[in-house]
C-alpha positions as CSV (number, residue, x, y, z in Angstrom):
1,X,59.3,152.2,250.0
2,X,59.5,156.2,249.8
3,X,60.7,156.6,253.2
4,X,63.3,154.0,252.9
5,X,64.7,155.7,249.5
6,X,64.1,159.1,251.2
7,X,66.3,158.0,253.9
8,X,69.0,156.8,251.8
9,X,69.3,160.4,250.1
10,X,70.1,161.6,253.7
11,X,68.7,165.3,253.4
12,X,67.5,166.6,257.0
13,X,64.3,168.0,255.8
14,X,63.0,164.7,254.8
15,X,62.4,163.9,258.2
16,X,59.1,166.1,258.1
17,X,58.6,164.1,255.3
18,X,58.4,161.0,256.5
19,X,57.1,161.8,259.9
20,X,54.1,162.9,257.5
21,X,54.3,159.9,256.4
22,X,54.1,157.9,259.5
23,X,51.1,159.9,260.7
24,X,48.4,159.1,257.5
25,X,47.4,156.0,259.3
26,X,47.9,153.8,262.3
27,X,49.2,150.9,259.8
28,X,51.8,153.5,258.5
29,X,52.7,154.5,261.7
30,X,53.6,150.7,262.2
31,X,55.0,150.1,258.9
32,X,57.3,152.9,258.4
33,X,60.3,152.9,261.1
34,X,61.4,155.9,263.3
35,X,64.6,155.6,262.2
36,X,63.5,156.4,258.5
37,X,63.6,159.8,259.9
38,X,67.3,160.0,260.8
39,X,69.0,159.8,256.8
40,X,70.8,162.6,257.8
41,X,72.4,161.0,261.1
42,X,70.3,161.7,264.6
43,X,72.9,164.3,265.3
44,X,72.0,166.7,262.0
45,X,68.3,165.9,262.5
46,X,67.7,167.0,265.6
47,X,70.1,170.3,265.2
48,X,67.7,170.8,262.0
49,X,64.5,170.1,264.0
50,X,65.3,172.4,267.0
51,X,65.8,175.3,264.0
52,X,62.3,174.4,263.1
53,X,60.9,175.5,265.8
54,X,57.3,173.9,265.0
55,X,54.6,171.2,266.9
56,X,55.6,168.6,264.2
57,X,59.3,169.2,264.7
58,X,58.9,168.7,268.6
59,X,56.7,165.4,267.7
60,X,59.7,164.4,266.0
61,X,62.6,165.4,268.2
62,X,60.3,163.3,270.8
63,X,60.2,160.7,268.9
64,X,64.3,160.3,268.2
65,X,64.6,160.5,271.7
66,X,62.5,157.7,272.2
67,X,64.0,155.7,269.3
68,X,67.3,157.0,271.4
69,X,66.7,155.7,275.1
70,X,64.9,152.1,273.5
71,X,67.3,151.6,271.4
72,X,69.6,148.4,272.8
73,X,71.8,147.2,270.9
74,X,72.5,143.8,272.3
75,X,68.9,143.2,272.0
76,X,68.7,143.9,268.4
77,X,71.4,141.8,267.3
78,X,69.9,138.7,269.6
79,X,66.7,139.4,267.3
80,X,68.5,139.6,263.9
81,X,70.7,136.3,264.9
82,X,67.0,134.6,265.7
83,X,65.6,135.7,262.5
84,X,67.9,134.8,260.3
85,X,68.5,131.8,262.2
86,X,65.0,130.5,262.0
87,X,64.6,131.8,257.9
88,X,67.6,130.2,256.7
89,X,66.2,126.4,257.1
């Protein structure tokens, strides 16, 4: 629930913060989204991370770019239109 509200403030250096976040467990790597990291916009975040110049902000910036190149939109809304689909009888 923090990383979502983190996200919705939008300030770049929260993405440390929730990449932290991600990290205290395998269930909270599962739970908490990639994309919880990007409140700022992908853009901002990884022209903040590349200032950063640390391991964790390369963990990150590899992890946008992952989030980037699997990202499929068509996809995503075929899953959304099944889910709501099947939860709305």
């Amino acid at each position: 629930m923090c990383a979502v509200q983190l996200r919705h403030v939008g300030a770049v250096e929260d993405a440390l913060l929730v990449h932290r976040a991600r990290g205290a467990s395998m269930d909270a790597t599962g739970a908490i989204d990639a994309e919880l990291m990007l409140g700022a916009g992908v853009a901002r975040t990884k022209e903040y991370l590349t200032t950063v110049c640390t391991e964790e902000a390369r963990e990150i910036l590899d992890v946008i770019t992952w989030v980037e190149e699997a990202y499929d939109p068509g996809h995503y809304a075929a899953f959304l239109d099944r889910y709501y689909r099947v939860g709305s009888h």
